[in-house]
DOZA-842756 format. One record per residue (C-alpha): y, z, x; residue number from 1; residue in three letters. Coordinates in steps of 0.02 Angstrom, whole numbers. Last residue first. Layout:
BEGIN
R       y       z       x  seq  type
R       Y       Z       X  NUM   ALA
...
***
This chain:
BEGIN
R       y       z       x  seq  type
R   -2796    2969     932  463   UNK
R   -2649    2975    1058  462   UNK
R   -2584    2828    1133  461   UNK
R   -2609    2720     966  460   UNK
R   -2420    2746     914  459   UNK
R   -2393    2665    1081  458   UNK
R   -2507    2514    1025  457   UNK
R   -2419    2493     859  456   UNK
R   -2277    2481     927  455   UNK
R   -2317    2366    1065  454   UNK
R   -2385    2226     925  453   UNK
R   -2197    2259     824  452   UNK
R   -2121    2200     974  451   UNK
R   -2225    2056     981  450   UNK
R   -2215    2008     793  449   UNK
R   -2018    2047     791  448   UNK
R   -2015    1907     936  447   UNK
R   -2139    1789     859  446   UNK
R   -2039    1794     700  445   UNK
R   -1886    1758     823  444   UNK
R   -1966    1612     922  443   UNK
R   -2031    1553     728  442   UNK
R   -1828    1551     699  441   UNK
R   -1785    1459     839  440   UNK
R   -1923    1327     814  439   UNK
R   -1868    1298     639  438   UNK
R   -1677    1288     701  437   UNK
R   -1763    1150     833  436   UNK
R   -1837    1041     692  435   UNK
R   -1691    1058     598  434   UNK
R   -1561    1001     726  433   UNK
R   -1661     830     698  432   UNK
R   -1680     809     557  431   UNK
R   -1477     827     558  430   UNK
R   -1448     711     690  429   UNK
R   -1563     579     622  428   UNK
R   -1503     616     442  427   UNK
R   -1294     561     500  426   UNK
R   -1183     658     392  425   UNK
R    -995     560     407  424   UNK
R    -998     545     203  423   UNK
R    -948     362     148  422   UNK
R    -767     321     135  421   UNK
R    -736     210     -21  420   UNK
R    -661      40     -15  419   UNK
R    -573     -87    -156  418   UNK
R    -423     -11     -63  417   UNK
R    -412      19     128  416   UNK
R    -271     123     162  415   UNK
R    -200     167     327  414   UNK
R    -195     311     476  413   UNK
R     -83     451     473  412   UNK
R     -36     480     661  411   UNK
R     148     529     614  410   UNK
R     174     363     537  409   UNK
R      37     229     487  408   UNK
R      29     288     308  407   UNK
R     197     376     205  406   UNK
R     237     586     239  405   UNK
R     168     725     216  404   UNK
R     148     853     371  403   UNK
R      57     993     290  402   UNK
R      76    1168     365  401   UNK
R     -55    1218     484  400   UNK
R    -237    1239     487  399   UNK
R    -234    1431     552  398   UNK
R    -163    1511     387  397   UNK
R    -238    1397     283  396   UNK
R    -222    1252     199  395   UNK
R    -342    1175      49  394   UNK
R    -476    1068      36  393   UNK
R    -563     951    -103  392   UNK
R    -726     898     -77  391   UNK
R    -775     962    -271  390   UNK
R    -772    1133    -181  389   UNK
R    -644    1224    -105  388   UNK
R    -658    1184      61  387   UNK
R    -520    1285     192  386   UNK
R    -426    1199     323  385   UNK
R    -439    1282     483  384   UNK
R    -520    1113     576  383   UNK
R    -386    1024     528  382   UNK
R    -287    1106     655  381   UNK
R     -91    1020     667  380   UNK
R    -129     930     494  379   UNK
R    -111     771     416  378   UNK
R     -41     729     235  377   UNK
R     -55     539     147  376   UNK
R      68     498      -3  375   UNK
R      34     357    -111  374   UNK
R     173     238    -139  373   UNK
R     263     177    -294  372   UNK
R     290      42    -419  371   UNK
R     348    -111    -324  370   UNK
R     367    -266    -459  369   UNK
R     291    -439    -446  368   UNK
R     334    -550    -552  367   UNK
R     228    -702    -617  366   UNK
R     262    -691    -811  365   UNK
R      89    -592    -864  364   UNK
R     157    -456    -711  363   UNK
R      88    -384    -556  362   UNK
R     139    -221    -512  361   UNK
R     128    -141    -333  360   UNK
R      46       2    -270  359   UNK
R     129      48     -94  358   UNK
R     -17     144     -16  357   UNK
R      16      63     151  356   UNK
R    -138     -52     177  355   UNK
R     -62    -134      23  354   UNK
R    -128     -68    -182  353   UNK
R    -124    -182    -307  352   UNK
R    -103    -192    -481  351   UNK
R    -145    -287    -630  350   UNK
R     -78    -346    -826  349   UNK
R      96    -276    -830  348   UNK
R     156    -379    -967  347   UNK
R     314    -519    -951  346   UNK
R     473    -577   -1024  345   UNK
R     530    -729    -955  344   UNK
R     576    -753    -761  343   UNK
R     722    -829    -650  342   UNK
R     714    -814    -462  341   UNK
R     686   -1009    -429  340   UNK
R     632   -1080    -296  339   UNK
R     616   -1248    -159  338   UNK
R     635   -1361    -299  337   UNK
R     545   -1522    -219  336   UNK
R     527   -1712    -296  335   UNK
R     527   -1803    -146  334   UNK
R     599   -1971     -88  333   UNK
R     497   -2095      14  332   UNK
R     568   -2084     181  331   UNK
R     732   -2168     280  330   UNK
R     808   -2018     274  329   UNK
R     938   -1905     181  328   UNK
R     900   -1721     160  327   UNK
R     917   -1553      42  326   UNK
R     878   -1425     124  325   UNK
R     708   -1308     160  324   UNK
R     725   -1332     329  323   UNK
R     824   -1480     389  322   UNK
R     978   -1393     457  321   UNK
R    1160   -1497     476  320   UNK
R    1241   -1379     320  319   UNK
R    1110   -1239     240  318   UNK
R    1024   -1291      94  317   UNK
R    1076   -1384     -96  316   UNK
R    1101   -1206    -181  315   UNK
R    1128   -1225    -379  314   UNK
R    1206   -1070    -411  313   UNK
R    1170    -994    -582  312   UNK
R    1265    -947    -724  311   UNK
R    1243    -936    -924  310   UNK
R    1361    -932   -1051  309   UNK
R    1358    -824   -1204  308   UNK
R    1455    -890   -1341  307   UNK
R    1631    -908   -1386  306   UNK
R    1719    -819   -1525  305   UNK
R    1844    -748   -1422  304   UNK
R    1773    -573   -1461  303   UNK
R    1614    -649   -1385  302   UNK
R    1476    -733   -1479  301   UNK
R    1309    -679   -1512  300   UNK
R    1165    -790   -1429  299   UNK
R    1091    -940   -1527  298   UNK
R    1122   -1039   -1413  297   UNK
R    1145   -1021   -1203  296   UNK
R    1301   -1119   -1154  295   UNK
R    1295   -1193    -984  294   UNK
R    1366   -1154    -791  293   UNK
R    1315   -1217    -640  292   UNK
R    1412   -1149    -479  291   UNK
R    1397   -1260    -305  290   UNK
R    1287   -1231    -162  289   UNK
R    1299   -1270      11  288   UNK
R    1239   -1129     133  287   UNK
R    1322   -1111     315  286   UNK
R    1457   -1241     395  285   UNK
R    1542   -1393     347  284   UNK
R    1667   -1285     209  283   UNK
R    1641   -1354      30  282   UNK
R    1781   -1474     -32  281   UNK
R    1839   -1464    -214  280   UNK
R    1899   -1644    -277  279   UNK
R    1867   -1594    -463  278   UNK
R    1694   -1641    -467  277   UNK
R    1634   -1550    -346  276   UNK
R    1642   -1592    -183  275   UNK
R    1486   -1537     -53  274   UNK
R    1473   -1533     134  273   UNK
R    1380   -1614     287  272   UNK
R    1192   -1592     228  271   UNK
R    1073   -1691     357  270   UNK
R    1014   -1856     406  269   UNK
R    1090   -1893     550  268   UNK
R    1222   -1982     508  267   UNK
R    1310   -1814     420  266   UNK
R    1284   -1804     239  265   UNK
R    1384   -1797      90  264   UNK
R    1336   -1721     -88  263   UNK
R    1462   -1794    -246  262   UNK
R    1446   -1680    -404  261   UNK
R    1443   -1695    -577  260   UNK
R    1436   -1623    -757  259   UNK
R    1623   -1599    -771  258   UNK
R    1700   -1449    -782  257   UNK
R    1741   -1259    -686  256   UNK
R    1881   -1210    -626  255   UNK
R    1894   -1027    -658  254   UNK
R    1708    -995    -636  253   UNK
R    1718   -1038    -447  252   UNK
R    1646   -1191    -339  251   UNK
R    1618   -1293    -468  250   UNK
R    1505   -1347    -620  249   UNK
R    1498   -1361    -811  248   UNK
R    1349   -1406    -906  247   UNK
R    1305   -1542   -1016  246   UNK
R    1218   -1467   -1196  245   UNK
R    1085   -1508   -1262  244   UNK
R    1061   -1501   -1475  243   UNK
R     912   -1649   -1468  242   UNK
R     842   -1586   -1328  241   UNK
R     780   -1704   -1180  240   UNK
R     938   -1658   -1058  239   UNK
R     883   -1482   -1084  238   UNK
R    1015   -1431    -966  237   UNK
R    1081   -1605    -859  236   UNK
R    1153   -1603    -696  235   UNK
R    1226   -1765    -596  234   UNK
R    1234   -1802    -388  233   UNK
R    1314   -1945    -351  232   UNK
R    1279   -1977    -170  231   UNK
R    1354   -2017      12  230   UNK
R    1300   -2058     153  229   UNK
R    1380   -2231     164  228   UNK
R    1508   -2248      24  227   UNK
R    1526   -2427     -20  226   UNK
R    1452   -2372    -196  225   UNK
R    1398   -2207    -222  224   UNK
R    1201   -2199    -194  223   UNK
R    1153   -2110    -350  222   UNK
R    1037   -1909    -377  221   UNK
R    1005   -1847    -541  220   UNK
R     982   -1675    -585  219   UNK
R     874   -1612    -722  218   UNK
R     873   -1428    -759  217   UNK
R     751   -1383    -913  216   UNK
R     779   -1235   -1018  215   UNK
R     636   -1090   -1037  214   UNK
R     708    -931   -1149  213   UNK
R     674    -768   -1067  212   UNK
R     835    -708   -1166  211   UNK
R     956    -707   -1027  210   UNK
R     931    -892    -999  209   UNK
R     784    -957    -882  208   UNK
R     769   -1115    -779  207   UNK
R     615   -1249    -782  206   UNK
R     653   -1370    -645  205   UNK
R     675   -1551    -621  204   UNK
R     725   -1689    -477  203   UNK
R     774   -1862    -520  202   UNK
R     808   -1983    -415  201   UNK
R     888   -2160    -487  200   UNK
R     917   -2332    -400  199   UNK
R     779   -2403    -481  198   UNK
R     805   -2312    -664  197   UNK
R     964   -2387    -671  196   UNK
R     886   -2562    -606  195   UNK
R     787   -2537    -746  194   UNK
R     923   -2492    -857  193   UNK
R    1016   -2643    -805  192   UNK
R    1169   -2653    -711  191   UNK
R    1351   -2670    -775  190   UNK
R    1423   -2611    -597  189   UNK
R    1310   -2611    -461  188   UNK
R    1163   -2472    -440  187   UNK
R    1146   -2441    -257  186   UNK
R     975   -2477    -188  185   UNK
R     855   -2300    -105  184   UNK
R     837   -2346      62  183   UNK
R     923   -2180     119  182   UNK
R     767   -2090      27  181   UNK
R     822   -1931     -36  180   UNK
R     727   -1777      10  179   UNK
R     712   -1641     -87  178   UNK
R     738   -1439     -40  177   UNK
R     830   -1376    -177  176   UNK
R     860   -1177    -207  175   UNK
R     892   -1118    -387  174   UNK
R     976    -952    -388  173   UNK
R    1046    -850    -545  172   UNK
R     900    -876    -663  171   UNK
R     904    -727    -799  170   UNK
R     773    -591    -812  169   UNK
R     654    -550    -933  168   UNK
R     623    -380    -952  167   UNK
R     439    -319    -897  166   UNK
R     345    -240   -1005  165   UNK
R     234    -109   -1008  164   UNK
R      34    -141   -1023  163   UNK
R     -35     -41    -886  162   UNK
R     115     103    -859  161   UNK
R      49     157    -670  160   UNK
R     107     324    -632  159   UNK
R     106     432    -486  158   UNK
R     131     611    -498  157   UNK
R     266     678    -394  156   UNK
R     320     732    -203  155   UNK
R     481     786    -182  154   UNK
R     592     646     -90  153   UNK
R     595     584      74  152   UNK
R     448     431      41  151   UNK
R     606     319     -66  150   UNK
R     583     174    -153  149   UNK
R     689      69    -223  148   UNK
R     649     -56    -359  147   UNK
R     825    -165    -383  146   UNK
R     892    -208    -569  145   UNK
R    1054     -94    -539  144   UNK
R     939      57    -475  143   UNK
R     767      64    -524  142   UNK
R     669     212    -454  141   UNK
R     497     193    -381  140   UNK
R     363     323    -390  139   UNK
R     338     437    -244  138   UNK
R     154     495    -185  137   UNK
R      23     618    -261  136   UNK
R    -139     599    -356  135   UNK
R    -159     711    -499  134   UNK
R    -317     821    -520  133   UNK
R    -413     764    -672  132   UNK
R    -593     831    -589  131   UNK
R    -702     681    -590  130   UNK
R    -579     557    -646  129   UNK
R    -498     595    -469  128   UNK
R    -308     550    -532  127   UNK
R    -172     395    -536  126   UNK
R     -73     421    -714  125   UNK
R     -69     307    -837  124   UNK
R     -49     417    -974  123   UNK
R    -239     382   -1036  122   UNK
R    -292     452    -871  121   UNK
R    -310     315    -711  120   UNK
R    -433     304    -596  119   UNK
R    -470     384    -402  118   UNK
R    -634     377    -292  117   UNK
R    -527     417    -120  116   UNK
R    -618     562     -75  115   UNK
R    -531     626      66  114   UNK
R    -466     770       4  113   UNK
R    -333     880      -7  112   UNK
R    -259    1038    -116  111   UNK
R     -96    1068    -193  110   UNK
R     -71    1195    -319  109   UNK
R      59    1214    -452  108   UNK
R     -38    1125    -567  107   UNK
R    -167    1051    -478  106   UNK
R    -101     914    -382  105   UNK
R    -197     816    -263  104   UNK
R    -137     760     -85  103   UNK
R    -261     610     -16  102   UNK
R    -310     654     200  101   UNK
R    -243     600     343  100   UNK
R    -319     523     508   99   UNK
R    -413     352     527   98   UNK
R    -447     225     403   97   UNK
R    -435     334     239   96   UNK
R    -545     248      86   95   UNK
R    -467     217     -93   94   UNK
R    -553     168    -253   93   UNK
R    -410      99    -359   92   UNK
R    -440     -83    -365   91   UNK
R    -643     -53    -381   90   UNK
R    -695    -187    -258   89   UNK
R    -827     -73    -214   88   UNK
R    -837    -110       9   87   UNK
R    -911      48      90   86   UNK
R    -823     143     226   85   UNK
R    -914     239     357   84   UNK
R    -855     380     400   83   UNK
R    -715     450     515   82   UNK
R    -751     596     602   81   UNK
R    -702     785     545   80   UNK
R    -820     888     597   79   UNK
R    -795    1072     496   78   UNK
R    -855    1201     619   77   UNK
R    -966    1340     550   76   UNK
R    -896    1482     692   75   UNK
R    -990    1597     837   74   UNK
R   -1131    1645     708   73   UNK
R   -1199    1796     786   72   UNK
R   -1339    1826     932   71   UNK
R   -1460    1980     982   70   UNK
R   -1434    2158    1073   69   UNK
R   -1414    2100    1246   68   UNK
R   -1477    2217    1394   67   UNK
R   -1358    2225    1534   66   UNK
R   -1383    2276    1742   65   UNK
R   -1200    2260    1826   64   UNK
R   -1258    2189    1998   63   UNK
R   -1208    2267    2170   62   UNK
R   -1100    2258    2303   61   UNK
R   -1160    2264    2494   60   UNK
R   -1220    2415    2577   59   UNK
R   -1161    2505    2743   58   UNK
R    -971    2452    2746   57   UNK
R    -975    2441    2559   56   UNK
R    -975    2313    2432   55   UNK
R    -928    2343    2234   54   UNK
R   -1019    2412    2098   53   UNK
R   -1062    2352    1955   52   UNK
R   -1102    2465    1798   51   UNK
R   -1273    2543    1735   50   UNK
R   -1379    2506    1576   49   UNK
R   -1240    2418    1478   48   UNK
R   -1281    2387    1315   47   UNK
R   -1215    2196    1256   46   UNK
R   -1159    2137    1124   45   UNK
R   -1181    1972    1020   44   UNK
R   -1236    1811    1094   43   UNK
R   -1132    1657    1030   42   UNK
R   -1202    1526     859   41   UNK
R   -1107    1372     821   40   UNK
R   -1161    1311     651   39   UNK
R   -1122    1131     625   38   UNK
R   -1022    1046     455   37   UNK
R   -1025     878     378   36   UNK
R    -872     804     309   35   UNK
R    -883     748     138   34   UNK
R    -777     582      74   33   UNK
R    -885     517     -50   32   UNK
R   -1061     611     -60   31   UNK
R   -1207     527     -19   30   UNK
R   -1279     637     129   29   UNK
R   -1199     778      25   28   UNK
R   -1396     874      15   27   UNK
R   -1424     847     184   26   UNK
R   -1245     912     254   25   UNK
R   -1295    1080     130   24   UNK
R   -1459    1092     178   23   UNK
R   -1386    1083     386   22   UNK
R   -1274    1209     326   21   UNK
R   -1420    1335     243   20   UNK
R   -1527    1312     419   19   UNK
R   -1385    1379     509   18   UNK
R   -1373    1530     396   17   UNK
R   -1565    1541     429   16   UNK
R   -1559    1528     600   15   UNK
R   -1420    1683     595   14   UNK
R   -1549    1788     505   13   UNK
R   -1702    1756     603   12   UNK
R   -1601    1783     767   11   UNK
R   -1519    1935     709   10   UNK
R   -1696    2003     655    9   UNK
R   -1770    1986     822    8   UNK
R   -1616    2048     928    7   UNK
R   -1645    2193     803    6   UNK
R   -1821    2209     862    5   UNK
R   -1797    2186    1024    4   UNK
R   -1709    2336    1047    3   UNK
R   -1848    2446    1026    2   UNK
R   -1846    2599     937    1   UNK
***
């Protein structure tokens, strides 16, 4: 029988199995995520029709003379370059720039992809709507009011609770940064209420109690008289509220009174120190503040029968700096509360997601809350990782264990959200490689034709 034959028949087989993965890149040309694949084929073996031998004195060495018996696939390689991303501005659609791929949970198994199209289930959680496996990262802990976050820990299901509150929280830091114009008159002694008002700056701020509830700081800067540099600083709570109360102040809740404060500054323009209004000093050096302190109503009284009072520090800016500190120059005074950390109660109304994967809240009442981070895995070989189907894949015994970890480390590259990575299938290659597999496998039809031609003319040798 001849050889040929079978080389024939190897060749039509093996360009067909090449033929079925270039159908398959074709057919995912639009599929998120998908990494095409090439068929490698190698010869196959060999019969040897006499050995080498080597050079004598009389003859030199000669040839090995082999007749092939046909090809194989060598391997269907997995190529995994980076495709083209595609702008949705879908907040959770997810695209890889670089190396890594998305860890899915299945139960108890784990699989990968790169097929960032994710949503969220009715319980919040972050999964591939078209399969309901569960996106993977760390979800934030709150410890003592603080979001930490930590990428060491197991891996779990992340969770995004759209529509849960947010707790109001309490002003404790108000940070001026006005200006107060050196020109401004002194107000003499019996003066009018316009020449009050005259001499008067007045800087305001909305402040929160422990209940979410807005109250209104006022205070009100004075030249004191004969005192170059110095002013008369006054704080008000609610000052236009017909049950107000004036707040107490200091440097320390056990001597606290008194509504006012004197600010001093150097001669050239900036904070020196602080007294309160019992003759406390403030050291020259470092932030200035000074303690305000007011009663919040309607809250429940202590056991002494008093009730709740609120805190906050009142921070004028660091001592002989201009930045973001209260100053004294020969310019039009400004109105300027550099910030405030306090909040009312608030709804979780959008999210984010950074380059990093950290998905962060945004809130109805302006704060902004870290909720967790997406986890990204690489691999030693990811050309031994398995596909399972629905472009998901899964290790194997030559693709390595999973290195997990946050983006940007370890090679892992970063997140582009509001982006999908298209599939890496290009048609001209592929249209390509399928014009010569159709040559390859007419070249084998032609081959089996051939031999099958000098078959039939040695069975015609004798008639």
């Amino acid at each position: 029988m001849m050889r040929s034959l079978f080389s024939g028949v190897a060749g039509l087989q093996n360009h067909q199995v090449r033929m079925d993965v270039l159908g398959n890149n074709i057919s995912n040309v639009n599929t998120t995520g998908f990494k095409k694949g090439r068929a490698n084929f190698q010869d196959l073996l060999y019969q040897q029709m006499s050995g080498a031998a080597r050079p004598t004195e009389e003859v030199g060495g000669i040839n090995p003379k082999e007749i092939g018996l046909g090809m194989s696939i060598a391997s269907v390689d997995t190529i995994h370059t980076q495709g083209s991303l595609q702008t949705t501005g879908v907040m959770t659609d997810l695209a890889i720039q670089g190396n890594g791929f998305f860890v899915l949970a299945k139960g108890d198994a784990t699989l990968f992809t790169r097929a960032g199209a994710f949503g969220l289930d009715a319980d919040g959680r972050l999964v591939n709507p078209g399969n309901g496996l569960r996106v993977q990262g760390w979800n934030a802990q709150t410890i003592n009011g603080i979001e930490v976050l930590s990428t060491s820990g197991a891996l779990e299901d992340l969770v995004i609770p759209v529509g849960s509150k947010d707790p109001a929280h309490a002003t404790e830091q108000v940070y001026l940064a006005c200006n107060l114009d050196k020109r401004l008159p002194e107000i003499p002694a019996g003066a009018s209420a316009e020449t009050i008002r005259q001499g008067t700056w007045r800087v305001e701020e909305k402040v929160y109690d422990s209940f979410g509830q807005e109250h209104t700081l006022r205070v009100e800067f004075v030249r004191v008289p004969a005192q170059a540099n110095q002013w008369q600083a006054t704080v008000f709570i609610d000052p236009e509220a017909a049950d107000n109360t004036n707040p107490a102040i200091g440097f320390n809740s056990d001597n606290m009174a008194g509504n006012t404060f004197t600010v001093e500054f150097d001669n050239l323009g900036t904070l020196r120190r602080v007294v309160d209004g019992q003759g406390n000093e403030s050291p020259e050096e470092g932030l200035l503040s000074i303690n305000v302190a007011f009663d919040v109503a309607d809250s429940t009284p202590n056991e002494a029968g008093a009730v709740e009072r609120q805190n906050f520090a009142l921070n004028l800016g660091t001592a002989g700096s201009v930045r973001n500190t209260v100053t004294q120059f020969a310019e039009a005074s400004s109105t300027k509360v550099f910030e405030q950390d306090g909040y009312g109660m608030g709804y979780l109304e959008n999210f984010k997601i950074d380059q990093s994967g950290v998905i962060t809240a945004v809130y109805s009442n302006g704060s902004a809350r870290t909720l967790g981070q997406i986890a990204l895995a690489t691999f030693t070989n990811p050309n031994g990782l398995e596909k399972s189907g629905e472009t998901n894949f899964v290790a194997s015994n030559n693709s390595g264990m999973a290195n997990i970890g946050p983006s940007g480390i370890a090679g892992k590259g970063k997140l582009i959200a509001g982006a999908l990575e298209m599939s890496n299938v290009d048609l001209a290659e592929q249209f390509t490689d399928m014009i010569v597999t159709q040559r390859g496998f007419q070249a084998n039809s032609k081959t089996i034709q051939t031999s099958d031609q000098m078959l039939q003319e040695l069975l015609t040798l004798k008639r």
